[in-house]
PyMOL commands that place a pseudoatom at each C-alpha (Angstrom):
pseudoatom trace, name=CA, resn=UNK, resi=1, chain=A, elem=C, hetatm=0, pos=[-19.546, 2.868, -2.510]
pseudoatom trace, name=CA, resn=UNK, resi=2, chain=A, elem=C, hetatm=0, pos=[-18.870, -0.317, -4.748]
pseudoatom trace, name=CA, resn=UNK, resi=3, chain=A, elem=C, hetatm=0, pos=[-15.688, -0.084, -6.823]
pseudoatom trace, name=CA, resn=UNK, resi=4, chain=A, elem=C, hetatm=0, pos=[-14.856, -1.000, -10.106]
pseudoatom trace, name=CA, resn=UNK, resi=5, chain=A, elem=C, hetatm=0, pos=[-11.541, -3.314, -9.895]
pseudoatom trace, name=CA, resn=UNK, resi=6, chain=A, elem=C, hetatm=0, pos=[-9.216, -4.791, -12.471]
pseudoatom trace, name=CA, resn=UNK, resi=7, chain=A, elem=C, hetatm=0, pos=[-7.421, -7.974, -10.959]
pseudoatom trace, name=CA, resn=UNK, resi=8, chain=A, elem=C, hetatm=0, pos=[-4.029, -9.530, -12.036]
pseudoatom trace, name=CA, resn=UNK, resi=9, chain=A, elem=C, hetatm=0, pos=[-2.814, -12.775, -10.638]
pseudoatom trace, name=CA, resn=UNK, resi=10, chain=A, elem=C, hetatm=0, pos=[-2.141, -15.652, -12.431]
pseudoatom trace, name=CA, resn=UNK, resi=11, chain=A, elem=C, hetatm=0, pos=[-2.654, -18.108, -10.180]
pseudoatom trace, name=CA, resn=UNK, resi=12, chain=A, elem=C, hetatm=0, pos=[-5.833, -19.116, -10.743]
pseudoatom trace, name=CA, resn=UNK, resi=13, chain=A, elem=C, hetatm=0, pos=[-7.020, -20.095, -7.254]
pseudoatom trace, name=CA, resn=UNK, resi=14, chain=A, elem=C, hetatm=0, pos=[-5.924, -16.605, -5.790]
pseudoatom trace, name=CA, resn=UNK, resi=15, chain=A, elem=C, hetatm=0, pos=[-7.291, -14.956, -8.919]
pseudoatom trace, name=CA, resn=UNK, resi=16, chain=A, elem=C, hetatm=0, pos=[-10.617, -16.392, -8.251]
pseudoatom trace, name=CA, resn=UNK, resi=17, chain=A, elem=C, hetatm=0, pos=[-10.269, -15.869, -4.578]
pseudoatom trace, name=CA, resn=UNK, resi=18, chain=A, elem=C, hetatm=0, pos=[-9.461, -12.156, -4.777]
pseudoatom trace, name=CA, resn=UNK, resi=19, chain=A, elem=C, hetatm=0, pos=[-12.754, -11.548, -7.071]
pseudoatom trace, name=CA, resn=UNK, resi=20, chain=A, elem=C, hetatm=0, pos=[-15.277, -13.582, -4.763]
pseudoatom trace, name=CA, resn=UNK, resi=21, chain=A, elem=C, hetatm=0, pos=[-13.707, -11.591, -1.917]
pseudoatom trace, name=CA, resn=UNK, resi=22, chain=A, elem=C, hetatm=0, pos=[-14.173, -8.400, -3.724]
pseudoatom trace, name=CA, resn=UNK, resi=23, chain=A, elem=C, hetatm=0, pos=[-17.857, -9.665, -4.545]
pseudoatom trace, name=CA, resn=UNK, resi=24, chain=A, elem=C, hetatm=0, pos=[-18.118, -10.414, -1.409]
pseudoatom trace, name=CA, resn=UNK, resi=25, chain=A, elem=C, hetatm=0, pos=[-18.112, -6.932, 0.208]
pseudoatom trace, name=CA, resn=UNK, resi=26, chain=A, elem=C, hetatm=0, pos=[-20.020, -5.518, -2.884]
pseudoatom trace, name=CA, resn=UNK, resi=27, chain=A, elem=C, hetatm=0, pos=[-17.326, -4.837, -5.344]
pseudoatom trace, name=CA, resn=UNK, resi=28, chain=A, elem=C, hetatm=0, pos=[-17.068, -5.181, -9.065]
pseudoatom trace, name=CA, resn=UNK, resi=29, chain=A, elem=C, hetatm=0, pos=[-14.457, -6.640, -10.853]
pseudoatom trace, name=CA, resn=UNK, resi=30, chain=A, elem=C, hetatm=0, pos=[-14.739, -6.136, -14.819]
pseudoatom trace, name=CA, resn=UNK, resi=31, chain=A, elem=C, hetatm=0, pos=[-11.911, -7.672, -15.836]
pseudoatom trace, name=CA, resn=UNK, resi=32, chain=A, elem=C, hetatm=0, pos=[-9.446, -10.852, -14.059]
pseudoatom trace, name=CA, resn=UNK, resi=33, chain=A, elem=C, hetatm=0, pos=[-6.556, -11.491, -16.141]
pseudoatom trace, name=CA, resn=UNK, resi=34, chain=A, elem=C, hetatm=0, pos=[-3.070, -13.939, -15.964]
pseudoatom trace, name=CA, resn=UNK, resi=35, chain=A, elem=C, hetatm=0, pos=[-0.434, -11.421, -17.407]
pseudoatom trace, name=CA, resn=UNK, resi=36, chain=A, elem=C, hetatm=0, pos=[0.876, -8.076, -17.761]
pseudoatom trace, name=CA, resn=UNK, resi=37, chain=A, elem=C, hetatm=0, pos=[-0.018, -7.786, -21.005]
pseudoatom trace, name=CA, resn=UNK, resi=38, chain=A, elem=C, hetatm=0, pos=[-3.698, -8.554, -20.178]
pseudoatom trace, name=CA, resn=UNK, resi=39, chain=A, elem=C, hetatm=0, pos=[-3.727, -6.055, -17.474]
pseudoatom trace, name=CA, resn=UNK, resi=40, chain=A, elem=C, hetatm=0, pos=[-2.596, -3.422, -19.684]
pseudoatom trace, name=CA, resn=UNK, resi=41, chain=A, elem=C, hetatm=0, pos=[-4.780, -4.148, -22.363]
pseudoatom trace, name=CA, resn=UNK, resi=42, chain=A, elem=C, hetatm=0, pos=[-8.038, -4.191, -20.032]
pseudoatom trace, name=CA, resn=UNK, resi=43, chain=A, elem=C, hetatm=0, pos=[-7.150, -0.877, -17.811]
pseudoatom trace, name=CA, resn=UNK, resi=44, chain=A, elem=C, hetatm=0, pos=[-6.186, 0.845, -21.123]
pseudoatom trace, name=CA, resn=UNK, resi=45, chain=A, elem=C, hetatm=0, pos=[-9.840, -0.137, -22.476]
pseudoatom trace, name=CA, resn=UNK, resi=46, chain=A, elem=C, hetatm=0, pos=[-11.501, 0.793, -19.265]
pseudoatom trace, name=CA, resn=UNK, resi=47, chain=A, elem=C, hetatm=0, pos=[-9.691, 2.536, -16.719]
pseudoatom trace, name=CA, resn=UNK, resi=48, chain=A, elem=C, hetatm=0, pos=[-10.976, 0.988, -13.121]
pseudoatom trace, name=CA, resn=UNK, resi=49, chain=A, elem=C, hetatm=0, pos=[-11.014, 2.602, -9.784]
pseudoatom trace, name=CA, resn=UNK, resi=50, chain=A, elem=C, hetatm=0, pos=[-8.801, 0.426, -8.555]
pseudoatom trace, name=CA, resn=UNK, resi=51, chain=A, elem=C, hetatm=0, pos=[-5.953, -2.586, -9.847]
pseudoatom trace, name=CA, resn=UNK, resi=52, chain=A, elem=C, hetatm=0, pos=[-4.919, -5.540, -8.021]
pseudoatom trace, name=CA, resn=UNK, resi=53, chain=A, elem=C, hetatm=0, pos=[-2.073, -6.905, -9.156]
pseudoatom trace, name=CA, resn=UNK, resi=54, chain=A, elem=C, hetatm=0, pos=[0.477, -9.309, -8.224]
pseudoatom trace, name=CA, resn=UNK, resi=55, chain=A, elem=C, hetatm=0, pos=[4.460, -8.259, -9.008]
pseudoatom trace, name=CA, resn=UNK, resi=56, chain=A, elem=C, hetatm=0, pos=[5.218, -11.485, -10.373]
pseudoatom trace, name=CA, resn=UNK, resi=57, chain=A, elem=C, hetatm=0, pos=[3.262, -13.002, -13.449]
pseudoatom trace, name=CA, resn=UNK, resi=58, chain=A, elem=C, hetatm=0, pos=[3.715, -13.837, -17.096]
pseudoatom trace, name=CA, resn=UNK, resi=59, chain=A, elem=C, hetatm=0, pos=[4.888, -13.111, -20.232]
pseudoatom trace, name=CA, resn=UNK, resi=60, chain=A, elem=C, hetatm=0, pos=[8.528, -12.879, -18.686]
pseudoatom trace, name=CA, resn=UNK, resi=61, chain=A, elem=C, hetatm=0, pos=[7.513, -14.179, -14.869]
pseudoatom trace, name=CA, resn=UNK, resi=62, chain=A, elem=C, hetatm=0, pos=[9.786, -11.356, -13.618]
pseudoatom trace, name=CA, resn=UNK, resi=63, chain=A, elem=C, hetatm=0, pos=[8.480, -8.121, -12.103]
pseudoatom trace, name=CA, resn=UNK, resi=64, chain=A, elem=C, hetatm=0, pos=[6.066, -7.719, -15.136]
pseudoatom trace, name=CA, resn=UNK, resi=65, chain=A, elem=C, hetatm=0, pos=[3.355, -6.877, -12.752]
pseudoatom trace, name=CA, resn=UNK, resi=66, chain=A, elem=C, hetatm=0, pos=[4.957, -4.147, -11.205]
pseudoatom trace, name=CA, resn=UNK, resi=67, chain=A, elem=C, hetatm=0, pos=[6.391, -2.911, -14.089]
pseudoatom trace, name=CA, resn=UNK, resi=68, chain=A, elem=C, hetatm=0, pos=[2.766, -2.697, -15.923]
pseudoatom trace, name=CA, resn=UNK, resi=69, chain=A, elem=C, hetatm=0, pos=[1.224, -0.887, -12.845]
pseudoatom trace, name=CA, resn=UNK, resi=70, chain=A, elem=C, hetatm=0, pos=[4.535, 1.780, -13.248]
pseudoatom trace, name=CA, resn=UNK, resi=71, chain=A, elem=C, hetatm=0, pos=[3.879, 2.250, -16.714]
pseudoatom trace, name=CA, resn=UNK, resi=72, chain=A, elem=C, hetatm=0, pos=[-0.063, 2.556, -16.673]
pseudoatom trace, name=CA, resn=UNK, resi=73, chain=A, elem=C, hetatm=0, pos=[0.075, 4.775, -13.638]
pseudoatom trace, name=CA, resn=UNK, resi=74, chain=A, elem=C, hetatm=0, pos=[2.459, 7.365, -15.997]
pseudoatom trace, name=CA, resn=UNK, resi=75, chain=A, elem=C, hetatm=0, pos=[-0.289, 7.218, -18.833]
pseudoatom trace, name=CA, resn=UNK, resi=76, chain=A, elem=C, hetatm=0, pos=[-3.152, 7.273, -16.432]
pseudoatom trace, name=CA, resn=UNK, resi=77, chain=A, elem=C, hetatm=0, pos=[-2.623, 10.172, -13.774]
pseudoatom trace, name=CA, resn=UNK, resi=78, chain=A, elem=C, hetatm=0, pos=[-3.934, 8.715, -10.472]
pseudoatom trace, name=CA, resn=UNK, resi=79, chain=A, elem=C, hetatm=0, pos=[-4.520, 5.514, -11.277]
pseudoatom trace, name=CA, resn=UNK, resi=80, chain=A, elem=C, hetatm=0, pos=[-5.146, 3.490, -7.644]
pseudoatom trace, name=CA, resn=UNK, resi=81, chain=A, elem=C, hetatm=0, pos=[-3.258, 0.419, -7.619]
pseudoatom trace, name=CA, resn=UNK, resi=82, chain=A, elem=C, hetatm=0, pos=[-2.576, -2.425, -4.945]
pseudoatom trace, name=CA, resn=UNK, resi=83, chain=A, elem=C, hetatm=0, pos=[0.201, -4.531, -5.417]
pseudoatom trace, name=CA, resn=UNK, resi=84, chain=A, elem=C, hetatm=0, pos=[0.478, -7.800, -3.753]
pseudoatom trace, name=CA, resn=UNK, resi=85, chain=A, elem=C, hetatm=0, pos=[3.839, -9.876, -3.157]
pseudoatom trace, name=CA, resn=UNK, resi=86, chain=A, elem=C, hetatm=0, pos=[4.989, -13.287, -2.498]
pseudoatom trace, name=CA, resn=UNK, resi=87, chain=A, elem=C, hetatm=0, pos=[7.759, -11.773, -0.706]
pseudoatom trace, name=CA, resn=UNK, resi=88, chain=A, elem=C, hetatm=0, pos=[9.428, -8.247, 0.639]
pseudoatom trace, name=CA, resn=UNK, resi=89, chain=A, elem=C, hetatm=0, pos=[10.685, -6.397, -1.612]
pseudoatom trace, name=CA, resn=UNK, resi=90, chain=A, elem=C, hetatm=0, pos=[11.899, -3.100, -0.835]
pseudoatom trace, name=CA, resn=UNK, resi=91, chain=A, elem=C, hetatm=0, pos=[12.494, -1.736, -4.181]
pseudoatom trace, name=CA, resn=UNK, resi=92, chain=A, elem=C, hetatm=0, pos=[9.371, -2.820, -5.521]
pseudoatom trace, name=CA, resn=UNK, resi=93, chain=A, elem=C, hetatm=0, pos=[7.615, -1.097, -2.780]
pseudoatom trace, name=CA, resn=UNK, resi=94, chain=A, elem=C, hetatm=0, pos=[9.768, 2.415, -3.568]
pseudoatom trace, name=CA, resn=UNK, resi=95, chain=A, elem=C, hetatm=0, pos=[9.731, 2.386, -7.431]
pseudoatom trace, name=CA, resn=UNK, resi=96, chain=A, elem=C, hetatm=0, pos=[5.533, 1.981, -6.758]
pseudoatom trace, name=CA, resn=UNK, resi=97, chain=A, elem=C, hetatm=0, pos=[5.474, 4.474, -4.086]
pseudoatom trace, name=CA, resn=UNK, resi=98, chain=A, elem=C, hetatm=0, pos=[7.512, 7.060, -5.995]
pseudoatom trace, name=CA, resn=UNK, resi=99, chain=A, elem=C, hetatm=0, pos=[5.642, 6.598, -8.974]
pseudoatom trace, name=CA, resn=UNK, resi=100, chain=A, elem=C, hetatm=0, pos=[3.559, 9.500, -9.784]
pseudoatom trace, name=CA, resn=UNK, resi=101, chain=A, elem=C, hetatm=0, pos=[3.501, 11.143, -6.438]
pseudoatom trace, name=CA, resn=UNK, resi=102, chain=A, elem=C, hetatm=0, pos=[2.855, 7.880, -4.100]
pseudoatom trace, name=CA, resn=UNK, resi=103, chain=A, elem=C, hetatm=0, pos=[-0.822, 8.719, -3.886]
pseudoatom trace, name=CA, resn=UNK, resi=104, chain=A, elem=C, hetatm=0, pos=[-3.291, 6.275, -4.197]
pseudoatom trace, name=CA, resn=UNK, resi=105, chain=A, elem=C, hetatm=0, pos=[-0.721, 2.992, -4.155]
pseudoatom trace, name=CA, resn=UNK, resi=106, chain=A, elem=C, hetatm=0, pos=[-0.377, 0.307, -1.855]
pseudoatom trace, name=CA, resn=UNK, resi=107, chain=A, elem=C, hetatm=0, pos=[2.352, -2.624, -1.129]
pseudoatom trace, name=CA, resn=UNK, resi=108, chain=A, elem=C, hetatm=0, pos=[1.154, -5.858, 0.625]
pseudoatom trace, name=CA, resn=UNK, resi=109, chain=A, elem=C, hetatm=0, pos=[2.563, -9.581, 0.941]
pseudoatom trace, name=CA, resn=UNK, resi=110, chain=A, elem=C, hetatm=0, pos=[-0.617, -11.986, -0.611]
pseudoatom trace, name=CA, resn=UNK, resi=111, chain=A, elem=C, hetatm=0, pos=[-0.153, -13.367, 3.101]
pseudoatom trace, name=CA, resn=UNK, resi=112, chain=A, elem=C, hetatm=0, pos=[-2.705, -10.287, 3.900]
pseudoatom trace, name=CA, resn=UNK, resi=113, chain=A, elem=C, hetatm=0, pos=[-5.371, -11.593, 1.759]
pseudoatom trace, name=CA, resn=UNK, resi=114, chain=A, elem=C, hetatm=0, pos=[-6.237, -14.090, 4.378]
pseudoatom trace, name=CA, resn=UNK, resi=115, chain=A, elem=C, hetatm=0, pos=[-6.562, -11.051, 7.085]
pseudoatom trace, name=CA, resn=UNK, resi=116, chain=A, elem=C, hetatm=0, pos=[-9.701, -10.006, 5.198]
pseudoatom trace, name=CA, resn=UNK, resi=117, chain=A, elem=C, hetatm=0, pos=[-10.463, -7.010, 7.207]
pseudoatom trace, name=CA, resn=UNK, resi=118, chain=A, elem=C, hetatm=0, pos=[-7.195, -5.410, 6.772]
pseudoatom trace, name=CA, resn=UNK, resi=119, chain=A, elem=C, hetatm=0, pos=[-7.403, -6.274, 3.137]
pseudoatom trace, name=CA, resn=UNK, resi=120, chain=A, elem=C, hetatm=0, pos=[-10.494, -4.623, 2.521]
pseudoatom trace, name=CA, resn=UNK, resi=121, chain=A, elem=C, hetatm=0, pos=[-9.111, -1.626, 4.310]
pseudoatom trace, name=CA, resn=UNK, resi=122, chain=A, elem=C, hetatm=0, pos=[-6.564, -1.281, 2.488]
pseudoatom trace, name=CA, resn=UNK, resi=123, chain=A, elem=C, hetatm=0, pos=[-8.220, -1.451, -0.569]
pseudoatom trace, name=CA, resn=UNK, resi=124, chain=A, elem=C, hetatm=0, pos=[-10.550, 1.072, 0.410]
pseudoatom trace, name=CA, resn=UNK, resi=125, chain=A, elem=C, hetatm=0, pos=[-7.485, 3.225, 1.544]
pseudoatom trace, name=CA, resn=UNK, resi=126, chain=A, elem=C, hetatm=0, pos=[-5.777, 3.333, -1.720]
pseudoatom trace, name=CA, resn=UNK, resi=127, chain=A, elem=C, hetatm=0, pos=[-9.004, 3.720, -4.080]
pseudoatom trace, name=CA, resn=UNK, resi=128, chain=A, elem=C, hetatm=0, pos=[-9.621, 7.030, -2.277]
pseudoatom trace, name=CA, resn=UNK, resi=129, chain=A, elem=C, hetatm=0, pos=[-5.728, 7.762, -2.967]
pseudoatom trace, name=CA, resn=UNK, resi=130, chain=A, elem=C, hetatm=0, pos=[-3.797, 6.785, 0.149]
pseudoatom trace, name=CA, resn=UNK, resi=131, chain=A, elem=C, hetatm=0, pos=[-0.618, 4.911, 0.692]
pseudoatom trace, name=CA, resn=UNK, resi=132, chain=A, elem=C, hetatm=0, pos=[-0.038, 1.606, 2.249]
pseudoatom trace, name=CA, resn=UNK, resi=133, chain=A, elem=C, hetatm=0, pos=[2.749, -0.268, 2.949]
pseudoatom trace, name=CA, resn=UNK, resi=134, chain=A, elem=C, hetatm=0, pos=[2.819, -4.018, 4.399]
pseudoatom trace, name=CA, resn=UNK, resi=135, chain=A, elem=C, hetatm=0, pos=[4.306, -3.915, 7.772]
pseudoatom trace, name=CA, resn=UNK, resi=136, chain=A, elem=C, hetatm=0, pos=[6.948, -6.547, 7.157]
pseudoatom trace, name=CA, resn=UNK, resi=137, chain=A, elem=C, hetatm=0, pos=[8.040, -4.051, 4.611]
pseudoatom trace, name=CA, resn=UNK, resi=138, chain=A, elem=C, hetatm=0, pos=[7.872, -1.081, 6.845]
pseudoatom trace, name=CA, resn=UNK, resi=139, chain=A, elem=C, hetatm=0, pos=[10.036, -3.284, 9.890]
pseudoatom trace, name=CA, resn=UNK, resi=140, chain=A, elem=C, hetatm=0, pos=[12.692, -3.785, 7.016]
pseudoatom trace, name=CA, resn=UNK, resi=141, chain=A, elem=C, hetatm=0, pos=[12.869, 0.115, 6.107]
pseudoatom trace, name=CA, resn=UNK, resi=142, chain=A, elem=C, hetatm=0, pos=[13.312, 0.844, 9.850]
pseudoatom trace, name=CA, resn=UNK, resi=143, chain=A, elem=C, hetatm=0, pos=[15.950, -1.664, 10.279]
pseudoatom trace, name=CA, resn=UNK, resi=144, chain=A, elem=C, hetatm=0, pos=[18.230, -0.293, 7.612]
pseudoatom trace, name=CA, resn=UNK, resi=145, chain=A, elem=C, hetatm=0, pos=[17.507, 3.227, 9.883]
pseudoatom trace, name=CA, resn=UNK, resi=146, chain=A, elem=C, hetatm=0, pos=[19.158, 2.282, 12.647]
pseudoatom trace, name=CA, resn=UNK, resi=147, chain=A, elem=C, hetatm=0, pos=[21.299, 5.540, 13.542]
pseudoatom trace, name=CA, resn=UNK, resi=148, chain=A, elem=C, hetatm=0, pos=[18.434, 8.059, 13.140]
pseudoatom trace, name=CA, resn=UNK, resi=149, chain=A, elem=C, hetatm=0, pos=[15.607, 6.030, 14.690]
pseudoatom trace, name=CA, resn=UNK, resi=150, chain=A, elem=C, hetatm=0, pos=[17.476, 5.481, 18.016]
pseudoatom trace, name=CA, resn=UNK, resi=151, chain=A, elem=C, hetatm=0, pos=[16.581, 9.129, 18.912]
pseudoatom trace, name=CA, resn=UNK, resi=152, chain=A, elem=C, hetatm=0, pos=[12.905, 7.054, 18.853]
pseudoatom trace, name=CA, resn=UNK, resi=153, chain=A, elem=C, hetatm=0, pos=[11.364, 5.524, 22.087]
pseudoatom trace, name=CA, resn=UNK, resi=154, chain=A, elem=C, hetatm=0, pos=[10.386, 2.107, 22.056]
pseudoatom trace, name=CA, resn=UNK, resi=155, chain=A, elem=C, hetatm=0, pos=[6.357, 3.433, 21.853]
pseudoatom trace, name=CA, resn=UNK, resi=156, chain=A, elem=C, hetatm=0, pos=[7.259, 5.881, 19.238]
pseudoatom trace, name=CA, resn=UNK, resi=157, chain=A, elem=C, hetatm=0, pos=[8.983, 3.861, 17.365]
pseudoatom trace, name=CA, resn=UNK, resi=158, chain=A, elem=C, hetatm=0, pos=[5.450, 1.519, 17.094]
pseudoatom trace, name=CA, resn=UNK, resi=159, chain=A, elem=C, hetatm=0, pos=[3.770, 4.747, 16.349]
pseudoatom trace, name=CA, resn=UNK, resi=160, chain=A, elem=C, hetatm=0, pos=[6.032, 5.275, 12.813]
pseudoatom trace, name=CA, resn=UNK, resi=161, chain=A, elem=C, hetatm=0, pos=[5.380, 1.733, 12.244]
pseudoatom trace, name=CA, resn=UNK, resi=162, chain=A, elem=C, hetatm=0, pos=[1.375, 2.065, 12.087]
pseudoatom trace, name=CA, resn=UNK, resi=163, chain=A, elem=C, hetatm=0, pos=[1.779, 5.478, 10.157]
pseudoatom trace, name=CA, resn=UNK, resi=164, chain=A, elem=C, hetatm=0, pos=[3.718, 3.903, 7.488]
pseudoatom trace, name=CA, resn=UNK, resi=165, chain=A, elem=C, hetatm=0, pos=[1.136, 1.852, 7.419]
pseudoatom trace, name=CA, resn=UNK, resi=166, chain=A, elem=C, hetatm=0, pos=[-1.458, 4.520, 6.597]
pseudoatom trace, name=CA, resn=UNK, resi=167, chain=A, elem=C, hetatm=0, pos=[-3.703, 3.880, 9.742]
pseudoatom trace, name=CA, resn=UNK, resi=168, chain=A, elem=C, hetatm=0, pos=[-5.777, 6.775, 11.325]
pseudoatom trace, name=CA, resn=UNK, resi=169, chain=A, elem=C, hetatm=0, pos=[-5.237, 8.509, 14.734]
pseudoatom trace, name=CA, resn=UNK, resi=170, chain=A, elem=C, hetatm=0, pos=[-8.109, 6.593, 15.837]
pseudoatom trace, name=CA, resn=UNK, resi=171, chain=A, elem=C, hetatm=0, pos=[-6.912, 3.277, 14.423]
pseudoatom trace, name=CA, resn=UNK, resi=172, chain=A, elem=C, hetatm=0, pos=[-3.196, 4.033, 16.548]
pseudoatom trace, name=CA, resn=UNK, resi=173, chain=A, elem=C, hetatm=0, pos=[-4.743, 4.651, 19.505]
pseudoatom trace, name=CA, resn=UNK, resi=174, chain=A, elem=C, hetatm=0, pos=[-7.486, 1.307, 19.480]
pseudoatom trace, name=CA, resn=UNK, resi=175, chain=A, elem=C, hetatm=0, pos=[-3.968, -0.541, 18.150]
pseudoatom trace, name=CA, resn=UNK, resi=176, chain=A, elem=C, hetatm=0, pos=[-1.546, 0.676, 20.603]
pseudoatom trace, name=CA, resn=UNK, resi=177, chain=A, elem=C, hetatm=0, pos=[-4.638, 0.930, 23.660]
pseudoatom trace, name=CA, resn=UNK, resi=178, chain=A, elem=C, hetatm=0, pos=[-4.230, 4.555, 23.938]
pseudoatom trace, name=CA, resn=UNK, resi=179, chain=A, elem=C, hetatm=0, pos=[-6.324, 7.734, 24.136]
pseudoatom trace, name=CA, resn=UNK, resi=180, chain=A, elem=C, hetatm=0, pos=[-5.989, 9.696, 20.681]
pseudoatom trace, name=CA, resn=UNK, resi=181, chain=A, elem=C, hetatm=0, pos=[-4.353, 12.660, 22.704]
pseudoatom trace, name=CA, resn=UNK, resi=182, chain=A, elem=C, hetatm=0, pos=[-1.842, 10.094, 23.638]
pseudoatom trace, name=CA, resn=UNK, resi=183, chain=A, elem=C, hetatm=0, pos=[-1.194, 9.372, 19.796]
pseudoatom trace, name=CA, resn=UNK, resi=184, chain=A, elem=C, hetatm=0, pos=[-1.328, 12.721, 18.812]
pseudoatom trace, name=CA, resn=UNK, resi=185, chain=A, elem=C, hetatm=0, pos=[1.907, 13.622, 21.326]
pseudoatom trace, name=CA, resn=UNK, resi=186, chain=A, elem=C, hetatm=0, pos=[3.714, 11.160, 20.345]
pseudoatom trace, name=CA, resn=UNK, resi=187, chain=A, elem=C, hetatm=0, pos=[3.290, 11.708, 16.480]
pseudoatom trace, name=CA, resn=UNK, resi=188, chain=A, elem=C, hetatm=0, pos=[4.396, 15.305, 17.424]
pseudoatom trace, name=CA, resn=UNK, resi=189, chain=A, elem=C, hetatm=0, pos=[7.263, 13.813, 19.413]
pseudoatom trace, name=CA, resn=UNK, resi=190, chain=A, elem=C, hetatm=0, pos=[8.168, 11.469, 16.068]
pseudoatom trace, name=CA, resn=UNK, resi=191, chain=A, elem=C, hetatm=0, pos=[8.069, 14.827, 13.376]
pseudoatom trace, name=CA, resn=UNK, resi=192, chain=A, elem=C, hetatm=0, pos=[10.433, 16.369, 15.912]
pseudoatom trace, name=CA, resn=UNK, resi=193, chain=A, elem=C, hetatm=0, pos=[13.326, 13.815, 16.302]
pseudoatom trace, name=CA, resn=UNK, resi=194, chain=A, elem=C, hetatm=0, pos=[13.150, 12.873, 12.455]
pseudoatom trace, name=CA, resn=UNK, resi=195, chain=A, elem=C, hetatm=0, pos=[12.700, 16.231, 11.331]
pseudoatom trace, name=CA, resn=UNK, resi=196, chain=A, elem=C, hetatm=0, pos=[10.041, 15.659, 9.220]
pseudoatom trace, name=CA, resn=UNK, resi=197, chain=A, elem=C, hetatm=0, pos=[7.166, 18.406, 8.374]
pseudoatom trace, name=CA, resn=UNK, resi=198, chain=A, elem=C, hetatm=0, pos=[3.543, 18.145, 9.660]
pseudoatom trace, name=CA, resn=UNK, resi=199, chain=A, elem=C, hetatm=0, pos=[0.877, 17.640, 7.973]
pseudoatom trace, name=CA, resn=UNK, resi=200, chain=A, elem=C, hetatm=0, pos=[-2.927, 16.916, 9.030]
pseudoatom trace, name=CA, resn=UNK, resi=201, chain=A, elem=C, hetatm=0, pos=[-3.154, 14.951, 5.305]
pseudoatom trace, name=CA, resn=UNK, resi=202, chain=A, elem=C, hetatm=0, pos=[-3.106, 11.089, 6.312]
pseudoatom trace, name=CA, resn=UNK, resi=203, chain=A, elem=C, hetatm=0, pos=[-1.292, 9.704, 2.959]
pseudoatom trace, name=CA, resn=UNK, resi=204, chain=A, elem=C, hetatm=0, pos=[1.171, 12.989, 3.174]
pseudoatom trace, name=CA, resn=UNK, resi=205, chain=A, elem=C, hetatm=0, pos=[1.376, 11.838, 6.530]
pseudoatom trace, name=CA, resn=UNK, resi=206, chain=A, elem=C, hetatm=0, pos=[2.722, 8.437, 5.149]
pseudoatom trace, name=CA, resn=UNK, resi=207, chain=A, elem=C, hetatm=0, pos=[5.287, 9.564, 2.313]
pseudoatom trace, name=CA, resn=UNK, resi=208, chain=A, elem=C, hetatm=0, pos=[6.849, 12.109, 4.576]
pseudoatom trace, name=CA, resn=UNK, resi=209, chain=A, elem=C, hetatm=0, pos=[7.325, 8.985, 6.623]
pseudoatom trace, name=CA, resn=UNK, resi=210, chain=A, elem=C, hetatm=0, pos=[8.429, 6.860, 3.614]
pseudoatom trace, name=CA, resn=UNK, resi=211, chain=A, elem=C, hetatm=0, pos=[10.404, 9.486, 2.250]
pseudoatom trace, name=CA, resn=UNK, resi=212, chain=A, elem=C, hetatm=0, pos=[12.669, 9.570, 5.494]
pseudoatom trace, name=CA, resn=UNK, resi=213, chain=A, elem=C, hetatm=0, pos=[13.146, 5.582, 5.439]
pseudoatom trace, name=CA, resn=UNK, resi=214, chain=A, elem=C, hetatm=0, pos=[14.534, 6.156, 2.021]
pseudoatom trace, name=CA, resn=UNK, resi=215, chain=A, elem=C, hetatm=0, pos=[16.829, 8.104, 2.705]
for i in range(1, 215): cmd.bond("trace and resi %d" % i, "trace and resi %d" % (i + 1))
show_as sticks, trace
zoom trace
């Protein structure tokens, strides 16, 4: 189904970029804006299904971005929103995730744009209230998990990786070249060692994850 999207970048080219790629796959976007203050004023006036947004953009050219996606998910109660980086940032990605629940958010370096068909999946992902985190981010979180994760085999460890992620069962085992019964053992095998609870809910699935890298 098409979705309505509010998009915040202020770099024109990538602004303009974003909406014809949008277009492209039969989106709408109602509003493209160049500041925080913009995007606050638009999704405030007409709450989207989804916002794009970059972390870094005027008035202050700090994390206003971020910051404005934080605040209008608190006033607007499951409000989807994508957030797109320059670089990794690991407490941008948690103070999004944790905000409101996690559902329905997603963390990506802008280098993901240009692989379109992970893009678009993950902007279909989070409009429908899932989680996604860029890999590079997800590789970071695991490193500063050393201790625990060494319980982890080297396939298992891959496994966390793509969950974090958000993918499917069937997306794991096309990824990793595996059946799906394959996948499903060795997400049972990953629950076990980390402790972590299981549930069938793919972006549960993903916090439960997120929540144990945070720790």
């Amino acid at each position: 189904m098409p979705l309505r999207l509010i998009v915040a970048e202020d770099a024109v080219l990538l602004r303009e970029g974003l909406v014809g790629l949008l277009q492209r796959f039969g989106h709408v976007t109602v509003a493209a804006v160049s500041d925080a203050d913009a995007l606050a004023e638009a999704v405030r006036e007409d709450p989207p299904d989804l916002v794009v947004t970059d972390v870094r953009m005027p008035p202050a050219n700090g994390d206003d971005g971020l910051r404005a996606a934080v605040q209008l998910r608190q006033e607007i109660p499951g409000l989807p929103v994508l957030v797109l980086s320059q670089y990794v940032e690991r407490s941008y990605a948690m103070r999004l995730l944790d905000s409101c629940g996690g559902t329905g958010v997603g963390y990506l370096l802008k280098e993901r744009v240009g692989a379109v068909t992970e893009f678009m999946a993950a902007v279909d992902r989070v409009a429908v209230g899932g989680a996604v985190v860029d890999p590079e981010v997800v590789r970071q979180l695991l490193q500063l998990r050393q201790d625990p994760l060494e319980r982890l085999s080297v396939r298992e460890r891959e496994v966390l990786s793509l969950m974090a992620e958000g993918r499917s069962n069937a997306n794991l085992a096309a990824e990793l070249f595996i059946s799906e019964a394959a996948v499903n053992k060795h997400i049972g095998n990953v629950f076990t060692k980390l402790d972590l609870p299981v549930d069938t809910d793919g972006h549960r699935r993903v916090l439960a994850v997120l929540a144990f890298l945070r720790t």
